[in-house]
N, C-alpha and C positions, 0 to 999 in steps of 0.2 A: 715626023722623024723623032726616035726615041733618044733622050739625050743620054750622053756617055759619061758617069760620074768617076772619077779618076782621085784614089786617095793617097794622099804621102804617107809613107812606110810608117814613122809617129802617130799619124790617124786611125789606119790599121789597125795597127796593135793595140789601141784606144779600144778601135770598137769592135776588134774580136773577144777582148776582155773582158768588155761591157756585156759581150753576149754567155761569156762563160759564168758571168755574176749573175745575169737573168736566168739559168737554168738551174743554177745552184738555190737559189731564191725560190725555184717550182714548191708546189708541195708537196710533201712527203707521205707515205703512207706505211705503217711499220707491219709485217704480215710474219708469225710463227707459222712453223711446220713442226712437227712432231713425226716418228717413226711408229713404229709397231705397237697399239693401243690391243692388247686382249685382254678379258676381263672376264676371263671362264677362267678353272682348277686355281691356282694359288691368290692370283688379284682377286678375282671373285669372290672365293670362302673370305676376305680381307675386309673387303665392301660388305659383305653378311654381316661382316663384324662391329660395321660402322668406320672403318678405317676410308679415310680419303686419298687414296692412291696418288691424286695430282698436287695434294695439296705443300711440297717440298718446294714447287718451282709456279705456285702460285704466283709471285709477281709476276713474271716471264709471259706464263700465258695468259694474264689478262691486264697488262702494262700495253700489248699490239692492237691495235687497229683490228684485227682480224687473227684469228687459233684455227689451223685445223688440223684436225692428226688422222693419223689411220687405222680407222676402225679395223682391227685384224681379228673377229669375231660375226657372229650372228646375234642381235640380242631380239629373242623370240622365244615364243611356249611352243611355239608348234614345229612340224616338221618332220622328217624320218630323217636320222644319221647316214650320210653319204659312204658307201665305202673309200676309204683312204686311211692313211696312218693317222693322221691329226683331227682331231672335229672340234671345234670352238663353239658353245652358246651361252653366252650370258643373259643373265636374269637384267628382267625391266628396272629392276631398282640402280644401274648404273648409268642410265638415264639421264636423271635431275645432276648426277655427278660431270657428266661429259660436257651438259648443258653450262656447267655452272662457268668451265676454263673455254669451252671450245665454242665458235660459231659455227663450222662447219665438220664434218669427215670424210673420207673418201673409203669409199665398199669397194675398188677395183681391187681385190686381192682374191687368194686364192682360198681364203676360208668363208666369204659371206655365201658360197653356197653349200655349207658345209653339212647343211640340213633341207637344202632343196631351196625350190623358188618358193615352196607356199611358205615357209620360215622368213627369206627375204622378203617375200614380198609386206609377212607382217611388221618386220623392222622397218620398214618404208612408210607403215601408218601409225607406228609410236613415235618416231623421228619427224616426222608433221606434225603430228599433236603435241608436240613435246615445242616446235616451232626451230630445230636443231635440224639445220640443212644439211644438205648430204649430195655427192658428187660421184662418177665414177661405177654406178651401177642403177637397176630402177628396174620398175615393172615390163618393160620390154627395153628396144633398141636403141629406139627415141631418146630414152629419157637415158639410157645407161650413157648418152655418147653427149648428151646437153651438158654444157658446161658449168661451172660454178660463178655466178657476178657476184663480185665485190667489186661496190660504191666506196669511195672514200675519199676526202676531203677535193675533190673534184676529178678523180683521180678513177677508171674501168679498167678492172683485172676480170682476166679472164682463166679461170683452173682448171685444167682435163686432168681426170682421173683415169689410167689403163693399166688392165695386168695383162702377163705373159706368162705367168707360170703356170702347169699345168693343176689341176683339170679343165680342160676346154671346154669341159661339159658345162662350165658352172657361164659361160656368153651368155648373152642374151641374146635374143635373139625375138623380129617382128612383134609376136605376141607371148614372148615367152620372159618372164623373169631371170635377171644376170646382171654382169658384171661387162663393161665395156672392154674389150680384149683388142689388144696391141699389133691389129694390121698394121703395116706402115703407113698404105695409102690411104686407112681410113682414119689414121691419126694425122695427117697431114692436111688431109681434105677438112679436118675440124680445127686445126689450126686456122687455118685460112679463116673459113667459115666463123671464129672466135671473131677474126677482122672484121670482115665483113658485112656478116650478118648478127653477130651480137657489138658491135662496134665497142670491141678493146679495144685499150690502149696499149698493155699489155698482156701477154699469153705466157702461161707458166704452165707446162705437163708435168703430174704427178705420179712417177712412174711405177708400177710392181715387177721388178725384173732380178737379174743376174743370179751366180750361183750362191747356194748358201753356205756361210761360214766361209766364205773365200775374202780375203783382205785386200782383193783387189776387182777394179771394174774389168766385166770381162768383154772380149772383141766387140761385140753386138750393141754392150751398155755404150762403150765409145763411137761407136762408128754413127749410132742411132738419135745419137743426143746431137753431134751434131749434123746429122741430117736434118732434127726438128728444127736447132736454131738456124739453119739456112732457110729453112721453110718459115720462120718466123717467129719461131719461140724465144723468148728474152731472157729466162732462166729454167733449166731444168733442174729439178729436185729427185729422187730415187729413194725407193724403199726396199725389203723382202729378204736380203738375205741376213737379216741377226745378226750382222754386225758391219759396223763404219767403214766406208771406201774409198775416203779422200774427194778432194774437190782440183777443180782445177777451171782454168779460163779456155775460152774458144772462141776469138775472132772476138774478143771484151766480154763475151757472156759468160756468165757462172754457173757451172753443172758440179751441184751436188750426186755423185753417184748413187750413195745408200745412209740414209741418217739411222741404220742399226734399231733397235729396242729401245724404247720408251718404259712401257707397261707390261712388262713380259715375265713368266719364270719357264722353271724345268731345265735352267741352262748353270752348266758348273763357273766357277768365279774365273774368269779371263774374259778374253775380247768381248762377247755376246751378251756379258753383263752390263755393256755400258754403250750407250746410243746419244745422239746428239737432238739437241733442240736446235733451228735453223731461223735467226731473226734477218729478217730482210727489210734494206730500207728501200723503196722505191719513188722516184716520180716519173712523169711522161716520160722523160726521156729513156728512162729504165732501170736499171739497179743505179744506186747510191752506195748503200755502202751494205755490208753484214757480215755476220760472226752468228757462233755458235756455242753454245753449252754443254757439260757433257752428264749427262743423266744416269746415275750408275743405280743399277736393280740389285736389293735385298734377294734373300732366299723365295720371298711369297711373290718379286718381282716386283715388287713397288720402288719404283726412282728417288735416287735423294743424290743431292752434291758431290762429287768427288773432288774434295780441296786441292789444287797445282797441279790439275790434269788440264793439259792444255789439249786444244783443237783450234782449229783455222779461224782464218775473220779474214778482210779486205775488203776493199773500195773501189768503187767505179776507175777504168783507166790503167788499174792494175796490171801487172801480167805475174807476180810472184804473190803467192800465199805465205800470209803468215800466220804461225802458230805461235799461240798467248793463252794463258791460264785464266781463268774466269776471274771475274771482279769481286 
């Protein structure tokens, strides 16, 4: 017979304490996000020039544990131009520059097939050779819907990359080159699957959705985000529409909606000129704490400081956001 250990309320409180001091004591692992990276028409001709597009918030991204932004581009020679209104392709020489801030990218967006699969699929063998991981798209299904591991100080993160914005054309599909695209059930099924079978600790989806140039999340971005975190996602991040959408908590998790432009031009001076960097502190248990940076784009779309422009920050346990001015 098992015995019944019975503790006075003093005791308790001891060693729930004791337990909140052991998880705080976990370790930590600091992970950036970045928005909207394109490096075709104005960043581009910049980079031709020798100009280092990232290099304003150089500590930031290589102060974390882990960089990854989103690649909103093709960088390939080949390929045929897609009909649509936008087509993106950057030249190989921005490469060694992405490599230098960034560990990983994520291609679920809606420009990496902007030149077809035979364009992606060669961005997929400069981005290996180059040793600069990449998430969120690949030579067919498999590989577009495998998720990203990040190892860190004992610490499995797990990153799904999906889009939703149209062209549909640009999926992947069995044997065909794409972009993992944002069924529900088969973002969910990979959730899990991040558990299970890649044994995270935590699961982060990195989303390409909502409308653009809208200032706010729209029905689908909320309802969807937390669908994931009921299904088991610890924090959702959002990309695609040019500009910032606010953050909010859901049941303790932190859903960034849209972190706006990063590396962007062709956009006049207000909201779409300015995009957030997203520092996350994590251990096992889940977020810790994080804040944000607000990254304001030149005319050629290059990011630099915007001095007493605040954006959000907060900590585990929270339920109010607050907004504070960079350091």
């Amino acid at each position: 017979m098992k015995s019944v250990l019975k503790y006075s309320l003093p005791f308790a409180i001891l060693f729930a304490s004791s337990l909140s001091a052991a998880e705080n004591d976990l370790p930590t692992v600091c992970l950036v996000f970045a928005g909207d990276i394109m490096l075709d028409d104005g960043p581009g001709k910049e980079v031709a020039k020798g100009v280092d597009p990232f290099l304003d918030f150089a500590s930031t991204l290589t102060d974390a544990d882990f960089t990854i932004g989103n690649l909103e581009c093709v960088i390939a020679r080949s390929g045929t131009k897609v009909e649509k209104p936008y087509n993106f392709r950057a030249d190989t020489r921005c490469i060694p520059l992405l490599l230098r801030y960034f560990d990983a990218v994520c291609v679920a967006n809606n420009h990496s097939g902007d030149f077809g699969p035979e364009a992606l699929v060669e961005q997929c063998q400069h981005l290996e050779q180059a040793n600069l991981r990449y998430f969120g798209g690949g030579r067919n299904l498999a590989e577009a819907h495998r998720p990203l591991i990040i190892e860190a100080h004992g610490l499995r993160i797990a990153v799904l990359g999906y889009n939703e914005f149209k062209p549909r054309a640009f999926e992947a599909g069995e044997s065909r080159a794409g972009v993992a695209w944002s069924e529900d059930e088969h973002v969910l099924r990979d959730i899990q699957l991040a558990r299970t079978q890649y044994k995270a600790d935590l699961v982060i989806p990195f989303m390409h959705w909502g409308y653009e140039v809208q200032p706010e999340p729209n029905d689908r971005q909320r309802d969807f985000s937390r669908v994931m975190i009921d299904a088991g996602a610890d924090v959702v991040v959002g990309g695609h529409p040019h500009i910032t959408q606010g953050a909010e908590y859901y049941k303790g998790h932190l859903i960034v909606y849209s972190l706006g432009n990063f590396v962007f031009d062709s956009f006049d001076e207000g909201p779409c000129r300015s995009g957030w960097l997203l520092r996350l502190t994590l251990n096992k248990q889940g977020l810790v704490e994080w804040d944000t940076r607000v990254a304001h784009a030149d005319e050629q779309g290059i990011p630099h400081p915007l001095p007493g422009a605040k954006s959000p920050r907060g900590q585990a346990g929270e339920s109010v956001i607050e907004m504070h001015a960079a350091d």
